[in-house]
KEBA-538149 format. One record per residue: x, y, z of N, C-alpha, C in turn; residue in three letters; residue number from 1. Coordinates in nm, 3 decimals, decimal comma, always signed. Example, Ala and Ser with C-alpha at 12.3 -4.5 7.8 and 13.67 -1.06 7.14 Angstrom:
REM residues 2
R      n_x      n_y      n_z     ca_x     ca_y     ca_z      c_x      c_y      c_z  residu  num
R   +1,319   -0,569   +0,780   +1,230   -0,450   +0,780   +1,320   -0,330   +0,780     Ala    1
R   +1,285   -0,225   +0,708   +1,367   -0,106   +0,714   +1,290   +0,003   +0,787     Ser    2
//
This chain:
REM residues 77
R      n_x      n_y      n_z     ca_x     ca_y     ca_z      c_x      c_y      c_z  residu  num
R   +0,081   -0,120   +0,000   +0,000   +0,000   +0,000   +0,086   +0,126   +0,000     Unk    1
R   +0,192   +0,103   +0,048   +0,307   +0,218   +0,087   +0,342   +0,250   -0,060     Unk    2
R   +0,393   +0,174   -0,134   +0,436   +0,222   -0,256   +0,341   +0,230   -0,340     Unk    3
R   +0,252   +0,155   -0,330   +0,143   +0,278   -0,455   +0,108   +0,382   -0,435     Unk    4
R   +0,114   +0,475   -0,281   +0,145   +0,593   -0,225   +0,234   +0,670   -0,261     Unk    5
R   +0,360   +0,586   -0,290   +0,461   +0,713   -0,337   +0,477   +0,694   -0,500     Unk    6
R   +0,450   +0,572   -0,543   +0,434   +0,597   -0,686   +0,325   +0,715   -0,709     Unk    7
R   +0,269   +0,774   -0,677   +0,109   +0,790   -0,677   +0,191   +0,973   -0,672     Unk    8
R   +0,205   +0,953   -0,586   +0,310   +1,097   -0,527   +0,402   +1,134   -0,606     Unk    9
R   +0,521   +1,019   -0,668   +0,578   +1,052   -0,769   +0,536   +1,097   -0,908     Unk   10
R   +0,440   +1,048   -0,943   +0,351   +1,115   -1,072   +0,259   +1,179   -1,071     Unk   11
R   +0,269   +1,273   -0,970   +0,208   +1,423   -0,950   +0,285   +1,484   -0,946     Unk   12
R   +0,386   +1,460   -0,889   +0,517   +1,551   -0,916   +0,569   +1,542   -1,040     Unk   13
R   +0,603   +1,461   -1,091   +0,654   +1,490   -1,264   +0,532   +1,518   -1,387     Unk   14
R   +0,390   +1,515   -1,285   +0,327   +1,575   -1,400   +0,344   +1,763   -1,397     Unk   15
R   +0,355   +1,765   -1,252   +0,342   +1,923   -1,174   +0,484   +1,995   -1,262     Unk   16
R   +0,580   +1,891   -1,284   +0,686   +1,957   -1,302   +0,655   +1,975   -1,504     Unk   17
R   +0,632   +1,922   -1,505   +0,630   +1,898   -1,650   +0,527   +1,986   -1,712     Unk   18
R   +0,384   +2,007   -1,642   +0,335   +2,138   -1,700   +0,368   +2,276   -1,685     Unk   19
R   +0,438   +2,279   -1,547   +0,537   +2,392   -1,531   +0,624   +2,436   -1,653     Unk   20
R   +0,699   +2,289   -1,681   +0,786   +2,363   -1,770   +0,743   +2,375   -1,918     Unk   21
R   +0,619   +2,307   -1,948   +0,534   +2,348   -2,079   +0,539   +2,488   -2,083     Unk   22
R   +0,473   +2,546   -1,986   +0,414   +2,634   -1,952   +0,528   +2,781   -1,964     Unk   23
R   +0,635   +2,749   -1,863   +0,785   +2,854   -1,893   +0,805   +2,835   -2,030     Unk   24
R   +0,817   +2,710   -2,139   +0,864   +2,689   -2,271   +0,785   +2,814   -2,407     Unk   25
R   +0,631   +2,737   -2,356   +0,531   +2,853   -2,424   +0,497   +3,033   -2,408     Unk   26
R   +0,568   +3,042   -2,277   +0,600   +3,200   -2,256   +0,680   +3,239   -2,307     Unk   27
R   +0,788   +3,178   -2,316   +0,924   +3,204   -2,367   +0,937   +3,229   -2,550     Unk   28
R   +0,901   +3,275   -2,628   +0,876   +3,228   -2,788   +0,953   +3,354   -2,840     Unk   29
R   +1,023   +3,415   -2,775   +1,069   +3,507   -2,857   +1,252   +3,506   -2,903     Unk   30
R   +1,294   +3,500   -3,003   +1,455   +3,486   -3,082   +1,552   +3,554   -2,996     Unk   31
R   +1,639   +3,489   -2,953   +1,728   +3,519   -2,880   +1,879   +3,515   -2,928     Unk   32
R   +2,006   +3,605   -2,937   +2,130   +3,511   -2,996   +2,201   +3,520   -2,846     Unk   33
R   +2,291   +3,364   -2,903   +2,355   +3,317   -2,776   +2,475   +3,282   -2,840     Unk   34
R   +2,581   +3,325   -2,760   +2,701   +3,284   -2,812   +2,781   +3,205   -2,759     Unk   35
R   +2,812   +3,098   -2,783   +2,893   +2,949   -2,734   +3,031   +2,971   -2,814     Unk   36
R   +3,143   +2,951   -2,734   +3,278   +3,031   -2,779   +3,284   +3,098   -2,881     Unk   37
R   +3,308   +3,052   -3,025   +3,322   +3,120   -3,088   +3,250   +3,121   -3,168     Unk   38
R   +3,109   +3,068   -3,171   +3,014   +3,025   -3,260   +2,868   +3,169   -3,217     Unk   39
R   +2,816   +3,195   -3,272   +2,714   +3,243   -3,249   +2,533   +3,208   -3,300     Unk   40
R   +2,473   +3,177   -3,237   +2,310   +3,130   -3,246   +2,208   +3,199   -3,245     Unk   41
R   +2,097   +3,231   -3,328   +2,003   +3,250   -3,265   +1,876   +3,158   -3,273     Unk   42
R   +1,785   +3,151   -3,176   +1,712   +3,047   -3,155   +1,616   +3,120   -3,061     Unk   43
R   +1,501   +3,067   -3,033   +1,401   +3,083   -2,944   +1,442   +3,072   -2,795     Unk   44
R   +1,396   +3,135   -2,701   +1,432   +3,125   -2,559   +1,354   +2,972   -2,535     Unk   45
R   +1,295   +2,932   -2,566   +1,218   +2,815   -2,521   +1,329   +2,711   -2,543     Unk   46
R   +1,363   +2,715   -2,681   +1,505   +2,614   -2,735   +1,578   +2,617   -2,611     Unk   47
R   +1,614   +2,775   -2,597   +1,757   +2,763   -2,520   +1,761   +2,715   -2,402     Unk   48
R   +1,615   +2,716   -2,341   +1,583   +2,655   -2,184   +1,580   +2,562   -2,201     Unk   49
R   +1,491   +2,442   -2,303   +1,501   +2,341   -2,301   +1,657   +2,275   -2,318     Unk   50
R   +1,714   +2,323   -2,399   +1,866   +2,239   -2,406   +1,956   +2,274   -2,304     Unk   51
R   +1,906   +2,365   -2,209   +2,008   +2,382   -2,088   +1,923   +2,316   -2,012     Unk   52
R   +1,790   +2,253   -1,977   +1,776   +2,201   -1,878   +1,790   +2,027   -1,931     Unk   53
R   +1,821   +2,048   -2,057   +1,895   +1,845   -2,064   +2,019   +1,832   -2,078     Unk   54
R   +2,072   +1,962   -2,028   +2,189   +1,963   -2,045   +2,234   +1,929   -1,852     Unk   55
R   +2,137   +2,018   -1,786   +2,165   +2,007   -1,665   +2,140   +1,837   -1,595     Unk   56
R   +2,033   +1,833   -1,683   +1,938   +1,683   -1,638   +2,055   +1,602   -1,704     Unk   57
R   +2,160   +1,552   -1,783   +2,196   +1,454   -1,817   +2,341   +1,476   -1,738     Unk   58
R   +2,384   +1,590   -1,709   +2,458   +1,618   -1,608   +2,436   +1,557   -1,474     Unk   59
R   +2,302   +1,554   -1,398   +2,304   +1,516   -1,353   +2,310   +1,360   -1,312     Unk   60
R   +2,270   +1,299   -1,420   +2,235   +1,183   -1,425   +2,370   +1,043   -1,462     Unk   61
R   +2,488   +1,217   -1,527   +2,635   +1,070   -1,508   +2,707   +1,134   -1,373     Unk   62
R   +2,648   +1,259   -1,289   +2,732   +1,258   -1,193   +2,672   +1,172   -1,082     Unk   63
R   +2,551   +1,102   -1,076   +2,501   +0,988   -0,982   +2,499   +0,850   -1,061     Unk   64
R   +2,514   +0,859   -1,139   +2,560   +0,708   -1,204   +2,696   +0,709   -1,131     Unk   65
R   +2,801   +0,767   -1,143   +2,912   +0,786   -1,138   +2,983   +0,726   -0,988     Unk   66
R   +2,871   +0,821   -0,885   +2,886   +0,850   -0,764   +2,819   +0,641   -0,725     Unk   67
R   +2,718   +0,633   -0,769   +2,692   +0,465   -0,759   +2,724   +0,367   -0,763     Unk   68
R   +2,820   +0,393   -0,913   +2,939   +0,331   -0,911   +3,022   +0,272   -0,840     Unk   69
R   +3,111   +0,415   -0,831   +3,213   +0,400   -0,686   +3,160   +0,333   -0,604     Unk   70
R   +3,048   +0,381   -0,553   +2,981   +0,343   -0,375   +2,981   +0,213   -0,405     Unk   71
R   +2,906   +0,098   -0,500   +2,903   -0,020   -0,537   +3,082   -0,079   -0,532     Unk   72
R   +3,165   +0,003   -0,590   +3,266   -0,084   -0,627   +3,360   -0,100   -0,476     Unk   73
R   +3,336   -0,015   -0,405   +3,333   +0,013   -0,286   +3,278   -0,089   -0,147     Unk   74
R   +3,215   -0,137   -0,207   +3,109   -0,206   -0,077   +3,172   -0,345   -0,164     Unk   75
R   +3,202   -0,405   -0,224   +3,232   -0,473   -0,270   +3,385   -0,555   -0,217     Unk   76
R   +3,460   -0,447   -0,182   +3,598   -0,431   -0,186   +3,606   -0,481   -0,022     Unk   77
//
């Protein structure tokens, strides 16, 4: 019963989060230039949020793979 509670909990939260960020994406519609060293862009602010937040999100996701790793190779040892 406990975990269909927090499953239940967990997908209110990634729906909560996810219309949120519909929502920032569709405000956002106006051409922006961005310059990455020596390259220069322009693109929609919505683009640019979205690819910095999978940029942050996949960031995060090899620095706890990473960190799991260790801890595993660790407990092992």
């Amino acid at each position: 019963m406990k975990m269909e509670k927090k499953k239940k909990v967990k997908l209110i939260a990634l729906v909560v989060v996810v219309v949120l960020a519909v929502i920032i994406f569709l405000q956002n519609t106006e051409t922006v230039e961005t310059h990455i060293l020596f390259a220069r862009f322009q693109m929609s602010r919505a683009l640019l949020l979205m690819l910095t937040f999978l940029l942050g999100l996949l960031t995060g996701v090899l620095v706890t793979t990473n960190f799991l790793a260790k801890k595993r190779a660790n407990a092992k040892v």
